[in-house]
Every structure is written in structure tokens, then in C-alpha cells.
N, C-alpha and C positions, 0 to 999 in steps of 0.2 A: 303489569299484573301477571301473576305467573297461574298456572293450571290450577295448582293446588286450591287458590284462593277462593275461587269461585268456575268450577270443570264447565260446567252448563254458558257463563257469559265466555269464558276463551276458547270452548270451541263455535261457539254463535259468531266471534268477531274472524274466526277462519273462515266460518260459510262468508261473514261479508268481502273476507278479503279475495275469495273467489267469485262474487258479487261484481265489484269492482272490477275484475279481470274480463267480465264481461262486458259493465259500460266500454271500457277502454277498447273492447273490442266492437263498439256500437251493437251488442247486444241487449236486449230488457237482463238488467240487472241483479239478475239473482242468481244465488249461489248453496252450494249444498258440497255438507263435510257427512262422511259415517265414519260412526264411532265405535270401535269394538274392545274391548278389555284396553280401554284411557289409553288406545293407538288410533290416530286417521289411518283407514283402511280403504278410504275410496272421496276422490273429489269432484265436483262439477261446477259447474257453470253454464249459463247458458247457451248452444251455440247453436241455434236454429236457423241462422242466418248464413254462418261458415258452410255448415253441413247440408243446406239446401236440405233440415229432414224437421219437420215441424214435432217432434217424438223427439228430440234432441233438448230437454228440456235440463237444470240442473239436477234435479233428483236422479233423474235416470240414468242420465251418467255417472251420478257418484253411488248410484246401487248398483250399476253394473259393474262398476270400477270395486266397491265390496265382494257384491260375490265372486269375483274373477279371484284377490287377494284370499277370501276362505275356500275357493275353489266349492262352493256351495251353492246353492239358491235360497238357501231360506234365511235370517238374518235377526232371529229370535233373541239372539244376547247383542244385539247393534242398535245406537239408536245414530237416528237421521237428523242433522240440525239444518233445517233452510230458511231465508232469509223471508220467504214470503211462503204464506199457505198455498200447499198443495193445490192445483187442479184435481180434478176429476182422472181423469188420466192417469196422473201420478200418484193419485192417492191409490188409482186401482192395481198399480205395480208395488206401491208401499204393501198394499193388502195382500196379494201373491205372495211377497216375499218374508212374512208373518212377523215383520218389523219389529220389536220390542217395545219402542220408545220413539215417539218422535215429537221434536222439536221446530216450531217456529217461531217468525219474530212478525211480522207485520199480518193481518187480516187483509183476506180478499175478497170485499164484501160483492167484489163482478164477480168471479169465475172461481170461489176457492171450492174446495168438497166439503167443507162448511155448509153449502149452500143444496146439499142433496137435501133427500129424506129418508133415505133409507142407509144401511152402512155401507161400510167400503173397503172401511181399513180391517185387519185383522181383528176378533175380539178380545184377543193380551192383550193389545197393542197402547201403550198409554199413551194421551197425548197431549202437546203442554204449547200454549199460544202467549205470545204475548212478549217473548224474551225479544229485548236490546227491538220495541217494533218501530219506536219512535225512528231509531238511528235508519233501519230497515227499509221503514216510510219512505222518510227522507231522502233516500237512492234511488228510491221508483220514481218519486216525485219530480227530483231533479231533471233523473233522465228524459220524463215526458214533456217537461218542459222545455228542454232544450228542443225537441221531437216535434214542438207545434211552432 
């Protein structure tokens, strides 16, 4: 499948493939691409475990790894694809950084920012659940199972 065909599921299967680079690294499984004018401008993965830094989460890394590349902080024309909904946390670095667009694939009916009540994210900020969540699931799933 090439970009063209569908931008939203190929860059969703990069967050996974950074995803993945996590299992393999026995991290929880999740992965995060930003996207700025149809370039990846920043990647993550999980790596709270390597880094001994529990704020080491994939978003954060791949918004830092953005802004570093726009040499900016704000990230209004980027949208963020990750593989699992946002925490709380990251939703409130998504919010900071006045996000444009953000993209998930699986719900996180324990800990996602779904589950506040009040906002978090930016008010442009659109945002779109549900992309590739099955395949997404499916990673977490595995992983924890292997886990118990």
C-alpha cells in the first residue's frame, strides 16, 4: 500500500512499526509517528524501561523529536498518529504543544484522556480514534499476555 492510497492507515502502520520496536524491546507496545506537510518529523516508542524515566512514553518522544526537527514548540499544522490513546499526561503535552490533529487506533478504557472530564487537548485540535484499533489491540494484548 503506498501513501497516496490511504495517508491516515500508512502512517498509523509506522506508529505500529515503532510499536513493535518496542515489544522487541520488552517495552508496552506503543508507538507514535508526527506528521507535518506528508513528512515524519519525529518518532517514538516506548522506552520507560531503557530510560529508567516513566515520562519516556511514545508521544513524548515523537513531539519532542517534532519539535526539535521545526525547531519550535507548537505543532499546529502536525498531526500525531499513535497506536493506543493517549494518557493524561500525554494528552496534556499534546495540549501544550497545540497539536492540530491527532490520531489513534485502539481505546484505553483504563488510563486513556478519554476518561477525564474536563479538556486537555487543545481547542483546534481534532481528533480521530479508532484507526487500524483492532491490529493496535491485538499488540497490547499479546504483549500482556506474554507478561502474565
Amino acid at each position: 500500500m503506498g501513501i497516496l492510497d490511504n495517508p491516515d492507515e500508512y502512517y498509523m502502520r509506522e506508529a505500529l512499526r515503532e510499536a513493535r520496536a518496542a515489544a522487541a524491546a520488552d517495552e508496552v507496545p506503543i508507538g507514535a509517528v508526527v506528521v507535518c506537510g506528508d513528512r515524519i518529523i519525529g518518532r517514538g516508542h516506548n522506552q520507560t524501561e531503557l530510560l529508567h524515566d516513566v515520562t519516556a512514553h511514545a508521544e513524548m518522544l515523537a513531539l519532542t523529536a517534532a519539535e526539535e526537527a521545526l525547531g519550535a514548540k507548537y505543532l499546529g499544522d502536525c498531526t500525531l498518529y499513535v497506536t493506543v490513546e493517549p494518557c493524561p499526561m500525554c494528552a496534556g503535552a499534546i495540549g501544550w504543544t497545540q497539536l492540530g490533529r491527532l490520531v489513534y487506533g485502539a481505546a484505553d478504557p483504563k488510563r486513556g484522556f478519554t476518561l477525564l472530564t474536563g479538556p486537555v487537548l487543545h481547542p483546534k485540535t481534532a481528533v480521530e480514534g479508532g484507526l487500524l484499533a483492532d491490529e493496535c489491540e491485538q499488540l497490547m494484548k499479546e504483549f500482556f499476555k506474554n507478561k502474565r
